[in-house]
C-alpha positions as CSV (number, residue, x, y, z in Angstrom):
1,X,35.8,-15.5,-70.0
2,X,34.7,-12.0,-70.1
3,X,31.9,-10.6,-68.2
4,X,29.0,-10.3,-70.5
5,X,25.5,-8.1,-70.7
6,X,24.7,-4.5,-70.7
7,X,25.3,-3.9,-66.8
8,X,27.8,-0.7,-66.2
9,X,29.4,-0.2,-62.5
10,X,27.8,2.4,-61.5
11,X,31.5,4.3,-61.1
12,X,31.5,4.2,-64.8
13,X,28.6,6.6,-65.2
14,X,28.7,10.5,-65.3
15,X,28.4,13.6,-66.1
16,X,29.8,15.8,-69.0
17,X,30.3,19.2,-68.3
18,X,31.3,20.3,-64.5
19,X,31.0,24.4,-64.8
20,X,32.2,26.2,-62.3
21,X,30.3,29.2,-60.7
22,X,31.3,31.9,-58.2
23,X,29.8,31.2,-55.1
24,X,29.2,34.9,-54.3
25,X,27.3,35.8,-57.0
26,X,23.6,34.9,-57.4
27,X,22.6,36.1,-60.6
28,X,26.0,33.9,-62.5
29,X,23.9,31.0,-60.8
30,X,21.1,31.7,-61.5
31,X,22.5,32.5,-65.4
32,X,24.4,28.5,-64.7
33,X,20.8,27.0,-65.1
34,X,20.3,27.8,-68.7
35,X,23.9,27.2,-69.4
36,X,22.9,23.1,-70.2
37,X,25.7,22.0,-67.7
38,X,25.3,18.3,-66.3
39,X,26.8,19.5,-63.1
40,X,27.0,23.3,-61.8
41,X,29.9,23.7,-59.2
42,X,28.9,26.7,-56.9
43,X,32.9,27.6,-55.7
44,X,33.4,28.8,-52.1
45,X,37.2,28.5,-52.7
46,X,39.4,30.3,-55.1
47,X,36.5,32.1,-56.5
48,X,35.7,34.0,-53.5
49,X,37.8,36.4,-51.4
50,X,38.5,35.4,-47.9
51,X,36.2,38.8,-47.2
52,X,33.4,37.7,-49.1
53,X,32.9,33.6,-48.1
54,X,30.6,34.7,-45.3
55,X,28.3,36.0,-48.3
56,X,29.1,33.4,-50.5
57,X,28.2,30.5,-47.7
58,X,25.1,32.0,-47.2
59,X,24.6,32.5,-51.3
60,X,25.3,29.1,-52.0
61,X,23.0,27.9,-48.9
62,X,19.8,30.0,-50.6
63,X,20.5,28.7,-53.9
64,X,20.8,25.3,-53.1
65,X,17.4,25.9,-50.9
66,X,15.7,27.5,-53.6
67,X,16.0,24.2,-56.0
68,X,16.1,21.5,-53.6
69,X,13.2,20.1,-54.9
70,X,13.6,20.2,-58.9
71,X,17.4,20.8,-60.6
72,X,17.7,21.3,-64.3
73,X,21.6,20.1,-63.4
74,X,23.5,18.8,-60.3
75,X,24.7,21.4,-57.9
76,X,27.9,21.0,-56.4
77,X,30.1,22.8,-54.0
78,X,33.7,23.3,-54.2
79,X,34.6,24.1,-50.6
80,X,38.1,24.8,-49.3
81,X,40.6,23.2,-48.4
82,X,39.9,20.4,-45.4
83,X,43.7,21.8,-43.8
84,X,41.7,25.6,-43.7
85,X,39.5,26.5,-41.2
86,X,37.2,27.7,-44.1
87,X,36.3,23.9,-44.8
88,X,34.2,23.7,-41.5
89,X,32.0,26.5,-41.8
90,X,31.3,26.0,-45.7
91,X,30.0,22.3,-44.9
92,X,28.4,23.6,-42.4
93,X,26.3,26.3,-43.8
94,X,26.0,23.8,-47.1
95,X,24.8,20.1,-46.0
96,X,21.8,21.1,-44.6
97,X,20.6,22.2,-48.3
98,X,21.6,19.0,-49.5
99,X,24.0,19.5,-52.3
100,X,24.3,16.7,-54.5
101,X,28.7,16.8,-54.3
102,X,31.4,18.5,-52.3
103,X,34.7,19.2,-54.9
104,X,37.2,19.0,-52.6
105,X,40.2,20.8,-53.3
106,X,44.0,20.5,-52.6
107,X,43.8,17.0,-51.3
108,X,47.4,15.1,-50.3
109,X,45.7,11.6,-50.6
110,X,42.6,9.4,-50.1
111,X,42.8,9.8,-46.3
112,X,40.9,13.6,-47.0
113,X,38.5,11.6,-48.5
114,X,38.0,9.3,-45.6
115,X,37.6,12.4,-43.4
116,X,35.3,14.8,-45.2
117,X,33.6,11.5,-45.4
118,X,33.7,11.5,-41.8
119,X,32.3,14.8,-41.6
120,X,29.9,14.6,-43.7
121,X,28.1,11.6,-41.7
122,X,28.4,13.8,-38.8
123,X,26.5,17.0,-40.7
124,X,24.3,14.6,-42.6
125,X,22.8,13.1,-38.8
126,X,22.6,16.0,-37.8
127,X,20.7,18.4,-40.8
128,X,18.9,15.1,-41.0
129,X,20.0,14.6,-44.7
130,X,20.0,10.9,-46.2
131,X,23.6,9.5,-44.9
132,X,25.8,9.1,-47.8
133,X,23.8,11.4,-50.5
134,X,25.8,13.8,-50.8
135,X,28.8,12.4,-53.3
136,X,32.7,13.7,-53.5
137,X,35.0,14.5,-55.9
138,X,39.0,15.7,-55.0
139,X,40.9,17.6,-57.5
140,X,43.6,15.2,-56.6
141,X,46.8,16.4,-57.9
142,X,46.9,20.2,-56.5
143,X,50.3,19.6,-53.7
144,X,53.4,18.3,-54.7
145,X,52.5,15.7,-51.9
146,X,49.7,14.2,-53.9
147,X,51.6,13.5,-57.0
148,X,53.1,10.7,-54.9
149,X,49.5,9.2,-53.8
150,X,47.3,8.8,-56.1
151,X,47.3,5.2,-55.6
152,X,45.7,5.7,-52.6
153,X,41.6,6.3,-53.1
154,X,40.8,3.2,-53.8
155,X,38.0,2.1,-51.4
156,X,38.1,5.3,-49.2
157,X,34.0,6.2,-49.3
158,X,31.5,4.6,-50.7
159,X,30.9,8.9,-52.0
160,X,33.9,8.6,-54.1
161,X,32.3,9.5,-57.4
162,X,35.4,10.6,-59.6
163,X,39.0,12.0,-59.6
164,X,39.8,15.0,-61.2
165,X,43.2,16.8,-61.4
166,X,44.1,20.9,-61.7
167,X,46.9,22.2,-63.5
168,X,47.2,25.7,-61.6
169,X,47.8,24.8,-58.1
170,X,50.7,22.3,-58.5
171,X,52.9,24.3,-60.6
172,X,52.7,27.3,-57.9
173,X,53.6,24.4,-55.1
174,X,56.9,23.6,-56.6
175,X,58.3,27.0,-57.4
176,X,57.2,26.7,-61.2
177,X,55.9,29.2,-62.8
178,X,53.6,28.1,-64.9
179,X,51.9,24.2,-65.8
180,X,51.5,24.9,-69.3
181,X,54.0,26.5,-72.0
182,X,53.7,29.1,-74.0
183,X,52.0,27.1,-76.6
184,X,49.7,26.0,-74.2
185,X,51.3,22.8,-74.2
186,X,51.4,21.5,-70.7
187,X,54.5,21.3,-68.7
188,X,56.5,17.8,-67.7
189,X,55.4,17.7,-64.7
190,X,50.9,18.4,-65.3
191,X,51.3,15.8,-67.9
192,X,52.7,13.5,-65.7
193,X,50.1,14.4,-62.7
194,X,47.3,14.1,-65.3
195,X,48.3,10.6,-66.1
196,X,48.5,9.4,-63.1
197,X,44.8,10.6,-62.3
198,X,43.7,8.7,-64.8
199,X,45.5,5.6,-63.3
200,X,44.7,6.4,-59.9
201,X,40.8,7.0,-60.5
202,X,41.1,3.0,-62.6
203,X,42.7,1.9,-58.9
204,X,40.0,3.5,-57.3
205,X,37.4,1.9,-60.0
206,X,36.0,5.7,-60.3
207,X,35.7,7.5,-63.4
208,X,38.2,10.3,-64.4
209,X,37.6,14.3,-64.8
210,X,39.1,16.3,-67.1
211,X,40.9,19.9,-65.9
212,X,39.6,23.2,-67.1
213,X,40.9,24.9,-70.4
214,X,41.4,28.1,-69.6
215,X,41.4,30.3,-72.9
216,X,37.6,30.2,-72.7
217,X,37.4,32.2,-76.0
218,X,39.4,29.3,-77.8
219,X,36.3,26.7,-78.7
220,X,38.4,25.1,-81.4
221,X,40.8,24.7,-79.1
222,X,38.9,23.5,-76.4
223,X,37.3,21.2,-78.8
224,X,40.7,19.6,-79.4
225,X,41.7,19.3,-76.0
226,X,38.4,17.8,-74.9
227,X,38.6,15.4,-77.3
228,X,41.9,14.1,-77.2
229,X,40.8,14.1,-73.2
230,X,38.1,11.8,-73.9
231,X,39.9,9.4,-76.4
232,X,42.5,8.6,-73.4
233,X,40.3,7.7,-70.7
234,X,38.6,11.3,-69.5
235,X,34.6,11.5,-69.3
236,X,34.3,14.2,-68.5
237,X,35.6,18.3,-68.1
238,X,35.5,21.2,-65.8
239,X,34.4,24.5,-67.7
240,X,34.9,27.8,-66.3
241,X,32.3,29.5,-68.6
242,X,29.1,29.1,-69.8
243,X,30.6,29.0,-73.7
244,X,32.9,26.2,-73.2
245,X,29.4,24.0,-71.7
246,X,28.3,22.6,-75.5
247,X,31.4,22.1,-76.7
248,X,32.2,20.0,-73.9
249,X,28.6,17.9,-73.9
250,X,29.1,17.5,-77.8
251,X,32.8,15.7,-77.2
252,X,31.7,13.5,-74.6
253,X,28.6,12.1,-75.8
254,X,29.0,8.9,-77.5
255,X,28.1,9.3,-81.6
256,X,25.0,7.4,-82.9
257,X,27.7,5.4,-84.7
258,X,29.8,4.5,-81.5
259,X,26.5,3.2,-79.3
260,X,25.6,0.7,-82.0
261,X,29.3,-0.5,-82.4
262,X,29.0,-0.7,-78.6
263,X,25.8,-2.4,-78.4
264,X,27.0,-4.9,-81.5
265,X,30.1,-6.2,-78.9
266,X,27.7,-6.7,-76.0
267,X,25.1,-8.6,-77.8
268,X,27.7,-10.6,-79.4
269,X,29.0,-11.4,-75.9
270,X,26.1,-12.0,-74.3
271,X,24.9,-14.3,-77.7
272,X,28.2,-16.6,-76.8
273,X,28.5,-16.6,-72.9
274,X,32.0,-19.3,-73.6
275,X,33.6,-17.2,-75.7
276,X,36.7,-14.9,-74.8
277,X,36.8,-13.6,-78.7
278,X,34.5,-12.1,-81.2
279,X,34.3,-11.1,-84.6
280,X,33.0,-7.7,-85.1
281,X,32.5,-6.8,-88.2
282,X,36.1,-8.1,-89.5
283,X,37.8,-7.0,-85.9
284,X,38.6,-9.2,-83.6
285,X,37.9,-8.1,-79.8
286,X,38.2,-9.3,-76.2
287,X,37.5,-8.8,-72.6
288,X,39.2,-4.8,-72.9
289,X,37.0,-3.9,-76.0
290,X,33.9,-5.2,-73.8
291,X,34.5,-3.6,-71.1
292,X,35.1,-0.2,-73.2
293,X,31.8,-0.4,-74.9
294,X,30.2,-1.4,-71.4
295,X,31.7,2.0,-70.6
296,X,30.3,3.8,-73.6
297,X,26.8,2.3,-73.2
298,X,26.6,3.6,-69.6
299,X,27.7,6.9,-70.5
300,X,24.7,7.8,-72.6
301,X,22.1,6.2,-69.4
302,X,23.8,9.3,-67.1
């Protein structure tokens, strides 16, 4: 017998739009507020030049300061790579402000998890920030090591919010020289990674991320992508500019007509607690169509 009421797990619930900001530039921030973004993703990592992430640390630090008591959006930080001595000195320059996430890039598996986890404890005791606020999301499919271990975040941290997956950084770490075609049409090997985010973050009982679509001029297209994205498990994207942020909230919000279909299954399951079938308005559904319109339902509390 299925589960029944209108209780989501709380990995099920999230944000829309991720956008991405440069970490070394205070005015795009500032500019990232208006921008109606659920989550703004202040980057310390590809963003910046190895030059400027002094600057951009201590950027990201005074922004995060500056609206640590009321954000019109989560603020995130992408930091680099945990392998880099980079990774060290972003965290620490960044817990004590609080930041609601650390995007952490390049991971090989859910052991980075477990020790930025680790680390975070350690900077959260100390900056005396609540232990365990501070959430994480990997871009899990970045080395050609990862492709092989994305089975592996399932109960790493309890700060495991979502997995997301990149389709630049792979590519360049197998020789290829490009992840998408010239159609923009991604390659064998990104479609394969992307599926198997989607399965890994199910394993993990997270939610799954969208990548970026980089022709940020192309709303139609993004449009497409985004929704095609959401119809196979994604929900939500990464945008790399302002422009792409509506679009983006528009595709993943559930229609008026999709949260009363929703609600109709629930009740109906909830009404008849021995039943493993209902009739829905001339469809018959079960324990998978419950537990998508649990989903949808919980999607338009976040």
């Amino acid at each position: 017998m299925p589960p029944v009421g209108d209780a989501v797990e709380s990995a099920e619930v999230m944000s829309r739009s991720w956008l991405f900001v440069p970490g070394d530039s205070p005015a795009k921030m500032n500019k990232a507020l208006g921008a109606g973004a659920d989550v703004i993703i202040l980057d310390l990592e590809d963003a910046v030049a190895p030059a400027n992430k002094p600057q951009a640390r201590e950027a990201t630090r005074d922004f995060l300061m500056a609206h640590k008591q009321e954000r019109a959006a989560q603020i995130w930080v992408r930091i680099n790579p945990l392998s880099t001595t980079f990774a060290n000195e972003d965290l620490a320059a960044v817990v004590m402000a609080g930041p609601d996430g650390i995007l952490l890039p390049k991971t090989d598996s859910g052991e980075d998890v477990r020790e930025l986890d680790r680390r975070l404890n350690a900077l959260e005791t100390a900056f005396g920030v609540l232990v365990g606020h501070i959430k994480i999301v990997p871009i899990a499919t970045e080395t050609a090591r990862s492709v092989f271990a994305l089975n592996t975040y399932a109960n790493v941290s309890q700060r495991l919010l979502a997995l997301t997956w990149g389709a630049e950084d792979l590519p360049a770490a197998v020789g290829a020289a490009s992840g998408r075609h010239d159609d923009g049409s991604l390659t064998d090997l990104c479609r394969m990674a992307r599926s198997l985010c989607l399965a890994g973050a199910a394993v993990a009982n997270v939610t799954a991320l969208e990548t970026v679509y980089p022709a940020f001029r192309d709303l139609a297209g993004l449009e497409a992508y985004a929704a095609k994205g959401r119809k196979e498990g994604f929900t939500g994207m990464l945008a790399i500019h302002p422009s792409q942020v509506p679009v983006i909230n528009k595709v993943f919000t559930p229609t008026l007509e999709e949260v009363a279909y929703a609600q109709k299954i629930v009740d109906l399951f909830a009404a008849n607690p021995g039943l493993g079938v209902v009739s829905v308005d001339g469809r018959m559904v079960d324990a998978p169509h419950l537990k998508q319109a649990q989903r949808i339902l919980g999607l338009t509390r976040s």
